[in-house]
C-alpha positions as CSV (number, residue, x, y, z in Angstrom):
1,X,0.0,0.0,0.0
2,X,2.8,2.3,1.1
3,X,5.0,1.8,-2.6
4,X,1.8,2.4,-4.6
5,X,1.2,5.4,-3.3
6,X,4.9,6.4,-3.0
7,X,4.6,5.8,-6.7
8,X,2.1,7.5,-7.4
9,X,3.4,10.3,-5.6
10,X,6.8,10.4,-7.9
11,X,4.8,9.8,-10.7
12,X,2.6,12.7,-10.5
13,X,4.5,15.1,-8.4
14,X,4.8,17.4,-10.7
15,X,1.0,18.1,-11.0
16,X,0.6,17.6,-6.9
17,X,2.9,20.7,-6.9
18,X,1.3,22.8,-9.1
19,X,-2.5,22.1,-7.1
20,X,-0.6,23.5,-4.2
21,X,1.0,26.3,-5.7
22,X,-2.3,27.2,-7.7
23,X,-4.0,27.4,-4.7
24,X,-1.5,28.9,-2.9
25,X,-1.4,31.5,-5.7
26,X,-5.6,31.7,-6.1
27,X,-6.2,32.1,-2.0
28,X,-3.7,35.2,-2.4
29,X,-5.4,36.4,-5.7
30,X,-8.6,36.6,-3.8
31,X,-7.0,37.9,-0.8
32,X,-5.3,41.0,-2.8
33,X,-7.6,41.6,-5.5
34,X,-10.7,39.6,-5.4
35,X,-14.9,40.9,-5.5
36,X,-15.8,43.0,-3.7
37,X,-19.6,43.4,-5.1
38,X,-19.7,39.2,-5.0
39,X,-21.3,39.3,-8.6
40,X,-17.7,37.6,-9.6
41,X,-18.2,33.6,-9.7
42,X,-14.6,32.6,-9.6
43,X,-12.9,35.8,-7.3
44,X,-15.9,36.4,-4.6
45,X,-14.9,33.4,-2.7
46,X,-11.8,32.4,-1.1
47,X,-13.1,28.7,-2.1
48,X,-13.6,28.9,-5.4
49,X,-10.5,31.2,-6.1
50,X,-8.3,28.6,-4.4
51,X,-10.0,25.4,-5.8
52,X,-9.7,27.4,-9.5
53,X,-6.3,27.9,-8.7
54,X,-5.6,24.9,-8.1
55,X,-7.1,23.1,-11.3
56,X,-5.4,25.9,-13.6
57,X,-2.0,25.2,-11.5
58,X,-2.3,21.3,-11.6
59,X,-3.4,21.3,-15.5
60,X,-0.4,23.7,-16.3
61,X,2.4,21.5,-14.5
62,X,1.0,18.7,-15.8
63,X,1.8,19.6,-19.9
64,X,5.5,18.7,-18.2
65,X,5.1,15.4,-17.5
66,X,6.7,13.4,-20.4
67,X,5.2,10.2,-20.7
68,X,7.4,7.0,-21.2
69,X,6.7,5.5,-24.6
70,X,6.6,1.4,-25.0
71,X,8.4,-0.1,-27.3
């Protein structure tokens, strides 16, 4: 159990890191600029900026990954 998901975590590290940095980067987004009127969907909250920033983050990071081709 331990080695699968240590695997997992080195395979997909790369994208773990950018879902923390993107919501790292989308709580402060909201905190410094955000909605103040709350007629923004994304920026109003400080949930949906941070789970926004951390799809955008973890979909970015993840063009990185190269894949291993079989042969």
């Amino acid at each position: 159990m331990l080695r699968k998901l240590l695997l997992f975590g080195k395979k997909y590290a790369l994208t773990l890191m950018g879902i923390i940095i993107g919501a790292i980067i989308g709580y402060i987004y909201w905190q410094q600029i955000g909605c103040s009127s709350g007629s923004c969907a994304i920026t109003s909250s400080p949930v949906n900026s941070t789970i926004y920033g951390a799809i955008m983050g973890g979909a970015f990071l993840s063009l990185f990954i190269k894949e291993k081709k079989a042969v």
